[in-house]
Each structure stands twice: as structure tokens, then as C-alpha cells.
DSSP file (Angstrom, degrees, kcal/mol; ACC not computed):
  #  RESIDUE AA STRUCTURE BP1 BP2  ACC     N-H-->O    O-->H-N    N-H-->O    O-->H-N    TCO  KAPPA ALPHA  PHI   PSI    X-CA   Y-CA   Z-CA
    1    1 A X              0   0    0      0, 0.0     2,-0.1     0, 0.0     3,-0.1   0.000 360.0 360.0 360.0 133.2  154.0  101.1  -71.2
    2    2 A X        -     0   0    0      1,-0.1     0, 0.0     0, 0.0     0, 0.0  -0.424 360.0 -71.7 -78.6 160.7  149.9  101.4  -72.1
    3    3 A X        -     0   0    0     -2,-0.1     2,-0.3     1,-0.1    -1,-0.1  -0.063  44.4-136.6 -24.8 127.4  147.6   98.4  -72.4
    4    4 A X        +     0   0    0     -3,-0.1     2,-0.2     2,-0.0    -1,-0.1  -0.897  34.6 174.7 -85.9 118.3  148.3   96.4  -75.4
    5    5 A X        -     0   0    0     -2,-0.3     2,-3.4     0, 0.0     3,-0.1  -0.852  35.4-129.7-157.5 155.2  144.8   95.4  -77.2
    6    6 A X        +     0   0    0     -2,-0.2     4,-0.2     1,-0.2     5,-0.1  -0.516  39.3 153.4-113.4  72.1  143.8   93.8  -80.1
    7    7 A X  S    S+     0   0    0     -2,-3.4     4,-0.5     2,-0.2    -1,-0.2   0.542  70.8  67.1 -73.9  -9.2  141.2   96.0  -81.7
    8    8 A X  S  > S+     0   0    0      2,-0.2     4,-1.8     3,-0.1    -1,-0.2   0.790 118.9  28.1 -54.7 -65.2  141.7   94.9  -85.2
    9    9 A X  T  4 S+     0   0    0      1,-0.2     4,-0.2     2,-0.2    -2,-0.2   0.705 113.6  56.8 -87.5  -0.4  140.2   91.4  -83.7
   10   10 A X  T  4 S+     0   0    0     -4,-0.2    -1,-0.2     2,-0.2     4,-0.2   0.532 112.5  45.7-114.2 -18.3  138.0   92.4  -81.0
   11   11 A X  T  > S+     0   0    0     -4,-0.5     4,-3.2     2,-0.2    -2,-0.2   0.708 110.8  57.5-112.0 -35.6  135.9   94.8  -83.9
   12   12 A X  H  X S+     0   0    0     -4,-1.8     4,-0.8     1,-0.2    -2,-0.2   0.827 107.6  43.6 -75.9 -45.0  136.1   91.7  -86.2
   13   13 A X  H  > S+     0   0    0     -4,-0.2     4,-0.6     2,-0.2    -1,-0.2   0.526 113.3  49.3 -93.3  11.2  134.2   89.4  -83.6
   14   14 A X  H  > S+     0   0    0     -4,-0.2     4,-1.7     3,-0.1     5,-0.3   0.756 109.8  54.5 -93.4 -54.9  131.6   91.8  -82.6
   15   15 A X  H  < S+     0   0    0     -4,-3.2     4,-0.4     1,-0.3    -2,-0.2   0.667 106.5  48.4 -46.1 -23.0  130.9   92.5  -86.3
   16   16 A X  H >X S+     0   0    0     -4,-0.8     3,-1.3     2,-0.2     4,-0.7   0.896 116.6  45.5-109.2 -50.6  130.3   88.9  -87.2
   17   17 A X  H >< S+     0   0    0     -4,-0.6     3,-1.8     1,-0.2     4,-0.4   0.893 109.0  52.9 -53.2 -47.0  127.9   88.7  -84.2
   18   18 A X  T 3< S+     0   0    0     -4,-1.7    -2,-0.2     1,-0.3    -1,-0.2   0.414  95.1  68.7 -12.5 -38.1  126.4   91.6  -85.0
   19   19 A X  T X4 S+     0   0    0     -3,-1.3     3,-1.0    -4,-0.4    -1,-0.3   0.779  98.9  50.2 -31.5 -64.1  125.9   90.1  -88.4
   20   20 A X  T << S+     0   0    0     -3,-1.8    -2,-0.2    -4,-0.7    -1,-0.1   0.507  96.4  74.3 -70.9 -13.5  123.1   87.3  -86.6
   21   21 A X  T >   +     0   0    0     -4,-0.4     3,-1.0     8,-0.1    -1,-0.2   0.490  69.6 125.0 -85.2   4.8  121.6   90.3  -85.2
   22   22 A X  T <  S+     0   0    0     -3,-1.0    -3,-0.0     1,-0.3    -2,-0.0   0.231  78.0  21.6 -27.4 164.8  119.9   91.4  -89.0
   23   23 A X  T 3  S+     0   0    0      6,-0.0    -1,-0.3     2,-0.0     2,-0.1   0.598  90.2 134.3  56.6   2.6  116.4   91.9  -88.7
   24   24 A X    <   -     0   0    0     -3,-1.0     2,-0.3     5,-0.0     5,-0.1  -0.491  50.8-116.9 -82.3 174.0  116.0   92.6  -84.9
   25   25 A X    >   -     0   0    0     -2,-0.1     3,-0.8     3,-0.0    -1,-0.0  -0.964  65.5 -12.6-115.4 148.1  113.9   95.4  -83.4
   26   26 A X  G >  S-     0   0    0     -2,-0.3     2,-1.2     1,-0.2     3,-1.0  -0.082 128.8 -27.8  64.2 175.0  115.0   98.7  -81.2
   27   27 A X  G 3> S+     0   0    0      1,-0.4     4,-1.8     2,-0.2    -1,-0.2   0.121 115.0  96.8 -73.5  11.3  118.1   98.3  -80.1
   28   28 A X  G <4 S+     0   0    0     -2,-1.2    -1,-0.4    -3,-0.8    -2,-0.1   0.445  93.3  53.3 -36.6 -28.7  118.3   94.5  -80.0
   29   29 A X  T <4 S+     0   0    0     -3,-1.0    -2,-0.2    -5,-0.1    -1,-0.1   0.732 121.4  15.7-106.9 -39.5  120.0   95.2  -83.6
   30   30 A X  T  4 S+     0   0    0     -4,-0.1     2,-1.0     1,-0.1    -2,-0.2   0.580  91.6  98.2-124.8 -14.2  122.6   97.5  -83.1
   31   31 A X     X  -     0   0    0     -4,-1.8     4,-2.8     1,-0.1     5,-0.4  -0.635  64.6-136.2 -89.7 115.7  123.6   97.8  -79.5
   32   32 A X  H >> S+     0   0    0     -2,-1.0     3,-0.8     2,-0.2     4,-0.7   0.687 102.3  33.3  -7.4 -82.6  127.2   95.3  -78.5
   33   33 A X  H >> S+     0   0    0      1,-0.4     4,-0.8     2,-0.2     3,-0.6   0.774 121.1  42.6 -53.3 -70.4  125.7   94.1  -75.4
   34   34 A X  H 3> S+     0   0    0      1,-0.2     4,-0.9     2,-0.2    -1,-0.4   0.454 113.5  50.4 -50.2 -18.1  122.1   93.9  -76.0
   35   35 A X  H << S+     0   0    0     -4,-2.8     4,-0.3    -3,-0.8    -2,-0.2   0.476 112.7  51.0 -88.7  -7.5  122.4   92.3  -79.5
   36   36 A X  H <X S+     0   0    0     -4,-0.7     4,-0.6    -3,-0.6     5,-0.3   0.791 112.7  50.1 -95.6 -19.9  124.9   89.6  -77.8
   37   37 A X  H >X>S+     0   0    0     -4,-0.8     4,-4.0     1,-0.2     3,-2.4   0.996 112.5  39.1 -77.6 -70.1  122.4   89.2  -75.5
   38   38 A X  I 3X>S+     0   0    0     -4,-0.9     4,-1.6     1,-0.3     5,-0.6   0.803 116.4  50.5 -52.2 -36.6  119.4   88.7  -77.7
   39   39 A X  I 345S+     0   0    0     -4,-0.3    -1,-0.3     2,-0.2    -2,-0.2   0.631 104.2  60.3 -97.6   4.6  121.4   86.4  -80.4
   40   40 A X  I <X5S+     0   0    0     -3,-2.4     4,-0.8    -4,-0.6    -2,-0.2   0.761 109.2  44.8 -91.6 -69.4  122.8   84.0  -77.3
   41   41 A X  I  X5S+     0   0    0     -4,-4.0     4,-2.0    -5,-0.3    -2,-0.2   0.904 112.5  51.6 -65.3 -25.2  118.9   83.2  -76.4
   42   42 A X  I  X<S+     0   0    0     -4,-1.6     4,-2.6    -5,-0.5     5,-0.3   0.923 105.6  53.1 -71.0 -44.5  118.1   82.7  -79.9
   43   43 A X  H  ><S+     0   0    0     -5,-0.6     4,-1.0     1,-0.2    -1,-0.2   0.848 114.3  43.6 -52.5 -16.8  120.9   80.3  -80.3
   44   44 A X  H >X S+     0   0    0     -4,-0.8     3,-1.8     2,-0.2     4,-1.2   0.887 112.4  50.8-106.6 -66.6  119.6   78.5  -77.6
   45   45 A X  H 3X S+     0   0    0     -4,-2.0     4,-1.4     1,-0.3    -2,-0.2   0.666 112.3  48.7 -20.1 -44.8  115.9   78.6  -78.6
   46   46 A X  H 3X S+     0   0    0     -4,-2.6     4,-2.3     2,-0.2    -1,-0.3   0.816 105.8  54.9 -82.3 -28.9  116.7   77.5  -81.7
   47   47 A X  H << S+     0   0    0     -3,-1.8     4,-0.4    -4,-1.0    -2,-0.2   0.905 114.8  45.6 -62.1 -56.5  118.9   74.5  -80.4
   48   48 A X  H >X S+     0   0    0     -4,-1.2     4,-1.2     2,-0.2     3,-0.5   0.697 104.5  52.0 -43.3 -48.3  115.9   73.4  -78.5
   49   49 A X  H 3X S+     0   0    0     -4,-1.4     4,-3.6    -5,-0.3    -1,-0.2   0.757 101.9  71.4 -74.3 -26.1  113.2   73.6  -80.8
   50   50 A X  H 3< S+     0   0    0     -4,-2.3     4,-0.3     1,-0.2    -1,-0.2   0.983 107.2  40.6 -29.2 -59.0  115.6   71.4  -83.1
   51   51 A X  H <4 S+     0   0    0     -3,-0.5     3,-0.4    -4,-0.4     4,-0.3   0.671 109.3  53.5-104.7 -12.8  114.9   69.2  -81.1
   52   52 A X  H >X S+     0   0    0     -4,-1.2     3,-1.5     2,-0.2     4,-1.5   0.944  98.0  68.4 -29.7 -74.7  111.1   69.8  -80.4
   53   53 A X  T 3< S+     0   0    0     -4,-3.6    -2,-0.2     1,-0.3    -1,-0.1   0.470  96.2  55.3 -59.5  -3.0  110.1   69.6  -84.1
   54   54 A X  T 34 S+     0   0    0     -3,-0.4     4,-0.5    -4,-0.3    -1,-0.3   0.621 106.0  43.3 -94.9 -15.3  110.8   66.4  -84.1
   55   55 A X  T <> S+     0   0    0     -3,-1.5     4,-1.9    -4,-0.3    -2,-0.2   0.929 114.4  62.0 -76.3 -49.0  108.6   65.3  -81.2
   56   56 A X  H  X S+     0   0    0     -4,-1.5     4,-1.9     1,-0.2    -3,-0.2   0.857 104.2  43.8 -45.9 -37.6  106.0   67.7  -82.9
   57   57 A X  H  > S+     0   0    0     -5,-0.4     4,-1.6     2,-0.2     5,-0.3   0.877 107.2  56.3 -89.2  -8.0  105.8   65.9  -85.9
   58   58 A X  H >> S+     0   0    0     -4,-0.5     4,-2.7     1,-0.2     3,-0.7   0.990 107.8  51.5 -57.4 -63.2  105.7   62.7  -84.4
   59   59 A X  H 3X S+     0   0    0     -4,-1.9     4,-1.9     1,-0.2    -1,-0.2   0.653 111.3  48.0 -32.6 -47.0  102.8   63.8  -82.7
   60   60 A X  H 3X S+     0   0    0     -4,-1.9     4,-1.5     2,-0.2    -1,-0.2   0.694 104.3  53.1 -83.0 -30.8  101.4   65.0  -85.8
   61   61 A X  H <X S+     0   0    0     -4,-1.6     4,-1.9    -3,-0.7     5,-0.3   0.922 109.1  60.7 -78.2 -61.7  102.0   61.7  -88.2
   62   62 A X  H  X S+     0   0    0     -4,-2.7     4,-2.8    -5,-0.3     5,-0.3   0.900 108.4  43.0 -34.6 -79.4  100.0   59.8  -84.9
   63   63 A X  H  X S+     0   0    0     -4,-1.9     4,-1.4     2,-0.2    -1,-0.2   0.652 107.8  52.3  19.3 -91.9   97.1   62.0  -85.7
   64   64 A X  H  X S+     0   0    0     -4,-1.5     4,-2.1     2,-0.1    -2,-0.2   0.961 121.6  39.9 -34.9 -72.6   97.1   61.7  -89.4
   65   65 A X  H >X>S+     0   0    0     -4,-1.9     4,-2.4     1,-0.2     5,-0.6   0.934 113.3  48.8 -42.9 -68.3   97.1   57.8  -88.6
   66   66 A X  H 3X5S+     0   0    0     -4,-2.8     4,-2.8    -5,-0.3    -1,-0.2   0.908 110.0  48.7 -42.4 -50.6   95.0   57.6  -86.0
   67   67 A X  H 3X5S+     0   0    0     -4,-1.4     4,-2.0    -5,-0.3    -1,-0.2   0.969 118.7  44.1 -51.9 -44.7   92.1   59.9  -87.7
   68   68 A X  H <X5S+     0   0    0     -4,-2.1     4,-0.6    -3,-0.5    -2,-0.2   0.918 112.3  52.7 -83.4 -10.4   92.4   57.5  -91.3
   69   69 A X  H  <>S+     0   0    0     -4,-2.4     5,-1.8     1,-0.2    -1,-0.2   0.863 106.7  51.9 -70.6 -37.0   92.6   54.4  -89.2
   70   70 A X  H ><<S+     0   0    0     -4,-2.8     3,-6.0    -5,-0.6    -1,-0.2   0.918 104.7  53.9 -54.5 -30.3   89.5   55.5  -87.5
   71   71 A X  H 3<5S+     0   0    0     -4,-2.0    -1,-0.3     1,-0.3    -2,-0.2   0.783 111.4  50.2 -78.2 -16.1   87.5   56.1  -90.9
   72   72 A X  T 3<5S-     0   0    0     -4,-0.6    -1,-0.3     2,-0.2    -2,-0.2   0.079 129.2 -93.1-123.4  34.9   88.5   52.6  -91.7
   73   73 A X  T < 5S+     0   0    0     -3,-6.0     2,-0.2     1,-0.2    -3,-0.2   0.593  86.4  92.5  83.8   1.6   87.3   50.8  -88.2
   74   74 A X      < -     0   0    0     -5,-1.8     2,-0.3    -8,-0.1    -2,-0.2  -0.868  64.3-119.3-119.1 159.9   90.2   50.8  -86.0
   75   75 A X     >  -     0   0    0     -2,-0.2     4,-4.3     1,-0.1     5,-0.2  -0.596  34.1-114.8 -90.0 155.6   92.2   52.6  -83.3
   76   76 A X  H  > S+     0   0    0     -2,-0.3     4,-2.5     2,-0.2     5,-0.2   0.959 111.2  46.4 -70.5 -47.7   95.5   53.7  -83.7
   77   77 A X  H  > S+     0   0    0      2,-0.2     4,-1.6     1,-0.2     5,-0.2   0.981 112.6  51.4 -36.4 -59.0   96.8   51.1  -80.9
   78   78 A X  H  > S+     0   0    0      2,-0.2     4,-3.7     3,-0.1    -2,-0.2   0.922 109.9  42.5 -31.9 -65.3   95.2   49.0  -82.2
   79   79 A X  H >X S+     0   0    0     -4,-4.3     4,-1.9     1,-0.2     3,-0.8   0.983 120.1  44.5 -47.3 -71.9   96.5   49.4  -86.1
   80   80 A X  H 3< S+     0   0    0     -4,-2.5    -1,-0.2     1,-0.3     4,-0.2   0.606 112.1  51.3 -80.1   3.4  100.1   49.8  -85.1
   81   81 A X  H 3X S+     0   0    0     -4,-1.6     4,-2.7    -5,-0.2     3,-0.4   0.934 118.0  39.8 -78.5 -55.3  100.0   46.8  -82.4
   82   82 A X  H <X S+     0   0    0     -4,-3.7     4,-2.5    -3,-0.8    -2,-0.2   0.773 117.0  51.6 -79.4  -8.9   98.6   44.7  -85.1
   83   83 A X  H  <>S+     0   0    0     -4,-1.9     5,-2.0     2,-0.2    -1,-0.2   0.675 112.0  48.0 -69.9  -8.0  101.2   46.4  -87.9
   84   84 A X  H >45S+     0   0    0     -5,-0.5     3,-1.8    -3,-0.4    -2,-0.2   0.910 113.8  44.2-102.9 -42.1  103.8   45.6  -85.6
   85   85 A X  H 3<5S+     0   0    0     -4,-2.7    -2,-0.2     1,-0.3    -3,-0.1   0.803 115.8  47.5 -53.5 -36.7  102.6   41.9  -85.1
   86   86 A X  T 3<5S-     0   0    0     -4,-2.5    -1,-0.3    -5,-0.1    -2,-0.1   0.022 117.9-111.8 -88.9  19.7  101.9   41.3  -89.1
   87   87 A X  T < 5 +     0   0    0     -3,-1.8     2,-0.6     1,-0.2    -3,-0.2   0.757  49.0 174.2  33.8  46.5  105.5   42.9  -89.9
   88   88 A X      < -     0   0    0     -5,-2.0    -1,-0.2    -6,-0.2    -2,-0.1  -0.847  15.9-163.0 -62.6  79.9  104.5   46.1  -91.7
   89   89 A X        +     0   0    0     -2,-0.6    -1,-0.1    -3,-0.1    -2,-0.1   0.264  42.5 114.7 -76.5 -18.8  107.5   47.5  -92.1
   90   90 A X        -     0   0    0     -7,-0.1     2,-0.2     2,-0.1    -2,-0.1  -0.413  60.9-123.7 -78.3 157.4  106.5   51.5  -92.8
   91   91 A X    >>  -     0   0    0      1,-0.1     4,-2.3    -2,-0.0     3,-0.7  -0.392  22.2-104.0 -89.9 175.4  107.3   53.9  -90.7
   92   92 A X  T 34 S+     0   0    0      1,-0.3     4,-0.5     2,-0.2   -27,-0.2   0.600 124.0  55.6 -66.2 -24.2  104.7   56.5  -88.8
   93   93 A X  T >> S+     0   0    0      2,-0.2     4,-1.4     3,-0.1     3,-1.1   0.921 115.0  41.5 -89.5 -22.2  105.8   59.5  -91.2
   94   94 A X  H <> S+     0   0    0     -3,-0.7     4,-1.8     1,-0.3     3,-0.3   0.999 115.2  55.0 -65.3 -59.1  104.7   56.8  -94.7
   95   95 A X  H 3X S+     0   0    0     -4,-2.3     4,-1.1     1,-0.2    -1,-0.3   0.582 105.2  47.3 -53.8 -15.8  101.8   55.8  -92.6
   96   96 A X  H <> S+     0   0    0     -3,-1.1     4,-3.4    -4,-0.5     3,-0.3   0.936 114.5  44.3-101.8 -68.7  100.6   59.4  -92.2
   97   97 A X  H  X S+     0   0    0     -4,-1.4     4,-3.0     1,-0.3     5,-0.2   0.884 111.8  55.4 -69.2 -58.5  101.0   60.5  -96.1
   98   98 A X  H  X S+     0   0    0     -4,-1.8     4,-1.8     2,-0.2     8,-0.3   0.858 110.2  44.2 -16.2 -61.2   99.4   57.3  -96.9
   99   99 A X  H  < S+     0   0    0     -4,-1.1    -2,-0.3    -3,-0.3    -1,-0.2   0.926 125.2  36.2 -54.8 -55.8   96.6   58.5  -94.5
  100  100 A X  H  < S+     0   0    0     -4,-3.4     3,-0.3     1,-0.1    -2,-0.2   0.997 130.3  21.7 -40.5 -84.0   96.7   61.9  -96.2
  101  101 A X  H  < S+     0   0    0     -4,-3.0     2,-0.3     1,-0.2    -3,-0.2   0.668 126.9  35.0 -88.9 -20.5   97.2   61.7  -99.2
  102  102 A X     X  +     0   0    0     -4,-1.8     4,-0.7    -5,-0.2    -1,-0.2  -0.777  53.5 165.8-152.1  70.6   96.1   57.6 -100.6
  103  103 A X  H >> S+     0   0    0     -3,-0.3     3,-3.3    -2,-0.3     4,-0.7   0.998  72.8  54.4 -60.8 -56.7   93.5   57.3  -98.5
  104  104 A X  H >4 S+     0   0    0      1,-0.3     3,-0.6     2,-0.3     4,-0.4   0.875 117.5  44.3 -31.4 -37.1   92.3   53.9 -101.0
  105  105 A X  H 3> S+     0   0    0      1,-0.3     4,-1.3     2,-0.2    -1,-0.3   0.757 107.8  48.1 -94.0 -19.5   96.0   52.7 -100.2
  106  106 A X  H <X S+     0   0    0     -3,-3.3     4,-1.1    -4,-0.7    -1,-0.3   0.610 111.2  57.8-101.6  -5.4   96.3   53.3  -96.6
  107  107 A X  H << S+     0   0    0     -4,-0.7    -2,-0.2    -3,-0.6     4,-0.2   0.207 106.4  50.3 -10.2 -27.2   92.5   51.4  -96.5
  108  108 A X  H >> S+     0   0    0     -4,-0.4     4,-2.1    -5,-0.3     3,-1.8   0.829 105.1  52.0 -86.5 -71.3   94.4   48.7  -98.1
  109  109 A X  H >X S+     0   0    0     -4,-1.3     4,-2.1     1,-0.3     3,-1.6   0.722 113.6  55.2  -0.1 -81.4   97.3   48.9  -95.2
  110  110 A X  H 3X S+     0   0    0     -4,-1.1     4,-1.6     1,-0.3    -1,-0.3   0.621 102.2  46.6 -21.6 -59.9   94.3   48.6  -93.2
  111  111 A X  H <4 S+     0   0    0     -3,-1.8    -1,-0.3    -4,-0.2    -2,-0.3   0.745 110.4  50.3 -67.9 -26.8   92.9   45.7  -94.6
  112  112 A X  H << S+     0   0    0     -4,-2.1    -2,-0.2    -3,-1.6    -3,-0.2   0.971 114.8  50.8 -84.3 -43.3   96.4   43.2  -94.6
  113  113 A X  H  <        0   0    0     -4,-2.1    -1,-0.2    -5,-0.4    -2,-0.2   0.953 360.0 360.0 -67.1 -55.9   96.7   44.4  -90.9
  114  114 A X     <        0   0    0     -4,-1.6    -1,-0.2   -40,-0.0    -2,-0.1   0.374 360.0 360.0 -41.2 360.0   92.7   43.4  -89.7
């Protein structure tokens, strides 16, 4: 009796991968093997850098603070040592957009903390 196999379902899960492969180049796009290949390390890249961008922006909000804290006579240890001692309750991405965007108000921040 031949080999029984289930090409109806086996055509149906290549297409759907094949699907995340839009937009590749060279045969990254259309070839089985090489496109499972290619859309397995993006899956993983992307899983990782999830979890990256949040470390980046952290990084970035520190920054922001640190730079408007300076302009107003302090260090960024400093500020958040004495924000954490005075119970300032915002968090590093407010403080940052405060710094950004309302400098006069993040100047004030400044001052209740000093």
C-alpha cells in the first residue's frame, strides 16, 4: 500500500509561513526552506528586541532627565536620590516629557526636590 500523506495540510502550513515571508529579498521570499529559515530568525530577533526597547528607552528617559536636571543645577543621581527621599511619585518616562517638553514645569520638579 503507498505512503499515506497529508498534502491538503502540509501545503496549508507552508502557505501560512510563507505568508510572514512578504517583502523578503532573493529567494528568502519564495523558497520552503530558506524562507522558514529566514522567518524563524526574525521571530527570534523580534522576541528579543521586545525586550531590548524597553531597556532602550529607559536609557533614553535618563538622558532626557539627566540633561534638564543639569540645566537646572543638579545631577541626575542626585535629582532622583533626592525625588526618591521627598516622595515624588513620577515615574522616569513623566520625568523625561516634563524635561522635554515643560521645561518651566520640570524646573519646578526641580525646585520641590532641592
Amino acid at each position: 500500500m503507498p505512503r499515506s500523506v497529508n498534502v491538503v495540510a502540509a501545503r496549508r502550513r507552508r502557505k501560512k509561513m510563507m505568508k510572514h515571508a512578504k517583502g523578503y529579498f532573493g529567494r528568502r521570499k519564495n523558497v520552503w526552506t530558506v524562507a522558514k529559515n529566514a522567518i524563524e530568525k526574525g521571530w527570534g530577533y523580534a522576541y528579543r528586541d521586545r525586550k531590548a526597547k524597553k531597556r532602550t528607552f529607559r536609557g533614553l528617559w535618563i538622558q532626557r532627565i539627566n540633561a534638564g536636571a543639569r540645566l537646572n543645577g543638579m545631577s541626575y543621581s542626585r535629582f532622583m536620590g533626592a525625588a526618591g527621599s521627598k516622595n515624588i511619585e513620577l515615574n522616569r518616562k513623566v520625568l523625561a516629557d516634563l524635561a522635554m517638553n515643560h521645561p518651566e514645569t520640570f524646573a519646578q520638579v526641580v525646585k520641590a526636590v532641592k
